[in-house]
N, C-alpha and C positions, 0 to 999 in steps of 0.2 A: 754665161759667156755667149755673145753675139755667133751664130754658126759660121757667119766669114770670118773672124778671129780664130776660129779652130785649127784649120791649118799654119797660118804663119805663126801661133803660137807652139803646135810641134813644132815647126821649124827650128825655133825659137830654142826649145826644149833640149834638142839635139843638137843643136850645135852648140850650146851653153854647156851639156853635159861633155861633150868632146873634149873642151880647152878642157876645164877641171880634170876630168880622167888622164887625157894625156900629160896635164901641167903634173899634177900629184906625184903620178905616174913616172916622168920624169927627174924630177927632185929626189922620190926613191933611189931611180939608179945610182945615181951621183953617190949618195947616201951608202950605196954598196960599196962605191969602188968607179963604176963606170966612168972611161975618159971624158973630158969633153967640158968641165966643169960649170961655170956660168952662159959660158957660151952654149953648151948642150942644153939648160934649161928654159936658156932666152930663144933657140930655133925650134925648139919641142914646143912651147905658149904660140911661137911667133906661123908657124908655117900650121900648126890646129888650126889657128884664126885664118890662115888664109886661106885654108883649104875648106874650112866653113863656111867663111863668109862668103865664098865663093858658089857654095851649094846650095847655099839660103837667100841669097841675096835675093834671086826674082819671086822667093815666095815669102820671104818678111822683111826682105830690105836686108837681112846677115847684121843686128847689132851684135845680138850675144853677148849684151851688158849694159846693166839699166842707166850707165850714166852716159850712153852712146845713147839711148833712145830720150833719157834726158836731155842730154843737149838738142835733137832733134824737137823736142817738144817744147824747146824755150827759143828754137831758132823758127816754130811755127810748122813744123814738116809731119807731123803727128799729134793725134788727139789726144787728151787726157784718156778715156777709155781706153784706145786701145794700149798707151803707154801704159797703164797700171796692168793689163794683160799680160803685156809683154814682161812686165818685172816679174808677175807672177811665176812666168813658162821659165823665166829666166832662173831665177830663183831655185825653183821648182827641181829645175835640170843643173845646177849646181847642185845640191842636196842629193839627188839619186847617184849622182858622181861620187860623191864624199863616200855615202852611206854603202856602196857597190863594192868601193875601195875596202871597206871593212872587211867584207865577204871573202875580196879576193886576192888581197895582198896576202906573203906567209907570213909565219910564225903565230896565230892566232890572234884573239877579238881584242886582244889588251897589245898587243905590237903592231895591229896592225891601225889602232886607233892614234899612237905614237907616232907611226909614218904619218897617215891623213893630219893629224898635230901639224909635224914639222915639214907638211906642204903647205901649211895654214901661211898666208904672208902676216909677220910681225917686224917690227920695228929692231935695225941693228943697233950693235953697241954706241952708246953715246948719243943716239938720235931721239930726240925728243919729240912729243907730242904735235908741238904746233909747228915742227919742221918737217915730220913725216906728213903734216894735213899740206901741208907747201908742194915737198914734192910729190902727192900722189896728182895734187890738184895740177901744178906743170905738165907730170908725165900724160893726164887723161886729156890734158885741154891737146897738146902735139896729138893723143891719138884719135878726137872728136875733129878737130882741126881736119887732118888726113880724111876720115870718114866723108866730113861736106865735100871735100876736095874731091875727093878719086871716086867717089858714089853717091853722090846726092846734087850735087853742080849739073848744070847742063853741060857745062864746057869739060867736066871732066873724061880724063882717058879710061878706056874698057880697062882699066888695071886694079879696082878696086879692091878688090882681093889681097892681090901680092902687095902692093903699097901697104894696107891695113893691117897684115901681117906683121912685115917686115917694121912697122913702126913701133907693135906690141916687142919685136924682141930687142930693139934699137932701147927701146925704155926701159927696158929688163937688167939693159947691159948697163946701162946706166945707174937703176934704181934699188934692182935688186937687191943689194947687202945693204942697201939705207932702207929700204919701206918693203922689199919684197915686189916692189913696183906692180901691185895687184891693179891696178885702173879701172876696178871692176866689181864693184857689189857683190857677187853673184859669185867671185875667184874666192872671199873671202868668206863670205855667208856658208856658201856648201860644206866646204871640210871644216868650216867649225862648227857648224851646227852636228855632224858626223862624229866629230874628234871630240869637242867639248873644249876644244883653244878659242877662246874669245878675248886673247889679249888685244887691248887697245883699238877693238873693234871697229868705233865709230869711226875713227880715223879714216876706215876705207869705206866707209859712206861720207863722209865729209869731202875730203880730198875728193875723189872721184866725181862728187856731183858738182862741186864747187868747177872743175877743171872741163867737167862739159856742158855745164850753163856758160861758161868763159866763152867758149870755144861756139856753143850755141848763140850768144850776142853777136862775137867779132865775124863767124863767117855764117851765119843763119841768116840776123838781119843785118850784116854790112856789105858783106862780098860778093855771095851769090847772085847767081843769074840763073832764071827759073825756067826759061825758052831755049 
């Protein structure tokens, strides 16, 4: 790896591993008992992200999910190199999330592989294959969409962050009981590469890439303004 890629690939690392830890993390509660239901799961994903992206933004841009630096890379705003890096870190720091979670969730290595499971996003009752790949791919194009919009536009407002947030938990509230509304490689890769849940995997590489090359066409190369 390039030594200028170092740092915004930590970046990258840490705030990838954030959303997982606190998403996981939060789906447990729920799981306990705790109030707040879907809506607690979708501001616990949603305010990570913003509070990330916000910390990472001036030192990798704050994807923290390879189909955000995908559509970035189909809209022209990144290079292949460092887009494969950044999957990497991304990735990466998904995985030390899942695998952390093992350590330090209760009830031991076999309960606590069941919670990281059932933070794994899967497909709800009824919903099928090529409809979960639909809506992941809708829910990532609104959150790549946002991304051009509120952080990568010239004309956009300093609110990158909180919009990028708020859009992860806006699609939660929506996607959540149909897809788990993952938007994200890296949501899903981690705690199941951790857990050993790999149901209907591709779906959140499909959807998600499919929804930010989308998003990377319509506002990469249509909309933007680069001055």
């Amino acid at each position: 790896m390039k030594p200028a890629l170092l740092k915004p690939c930590l970046a990258e690392f840490v705030g990838t591993f954030t959303l997982i830890f606190v998403g996981v993390g939060a789906i447990y509660q729920q799981a306990q008992g705790a109030g707040g239901g879907l809506l607690a799961v979708a501001l616990a994903h949603g305010l990570a992200i913003a509070v990330m992206v916000s910390a990472t933004g001036s030192i990798s841009g704050g994807h923290l999910n390879p189909a955000v630096t995908f559509g970035l890379l189909i809209g022209g705003k990144i290079d292949l190199s460092k887009t494969v890096a950044y999957w990497v870190a991304q990735l990466a720091g998904g995985s030390a999330a899942g695998f952390l979670l093992l350590g330090l969730l209760p009830g031991g290595a076999e309960a606590a592989a069941k919670i990281v499971a059932n933070g794994t996003p899967d497909l709800g009752a009824g919903v099928s294959v090529a409809q979960a790949i639909g809506i992941e791919a809708v829910l990532t194009f609104f959150l790549v969409f946002v991304v051009y919009g509120t952080a990568v536009d010239a004309r956009a407002p300093k609110i990158g962050g909180l919009a990028i947030g708020l859009t992860v938990a806006l699609d939660i509230l929506f996607g959540g009981p149909l897809t788990g509304a993952a938007m994200n490689p890296a949501r899903t890769f981690g705690p199941a590469l951790a857990s050993g849940h790999w149901n209907h995997h591709l779906v959140y590489w499909v959807g998600p890439l499919l929804g930010g090359a989308a998003a990377g066409l319509v506002y990469g190369r249509c909309l933007i303004r680069e001055d």
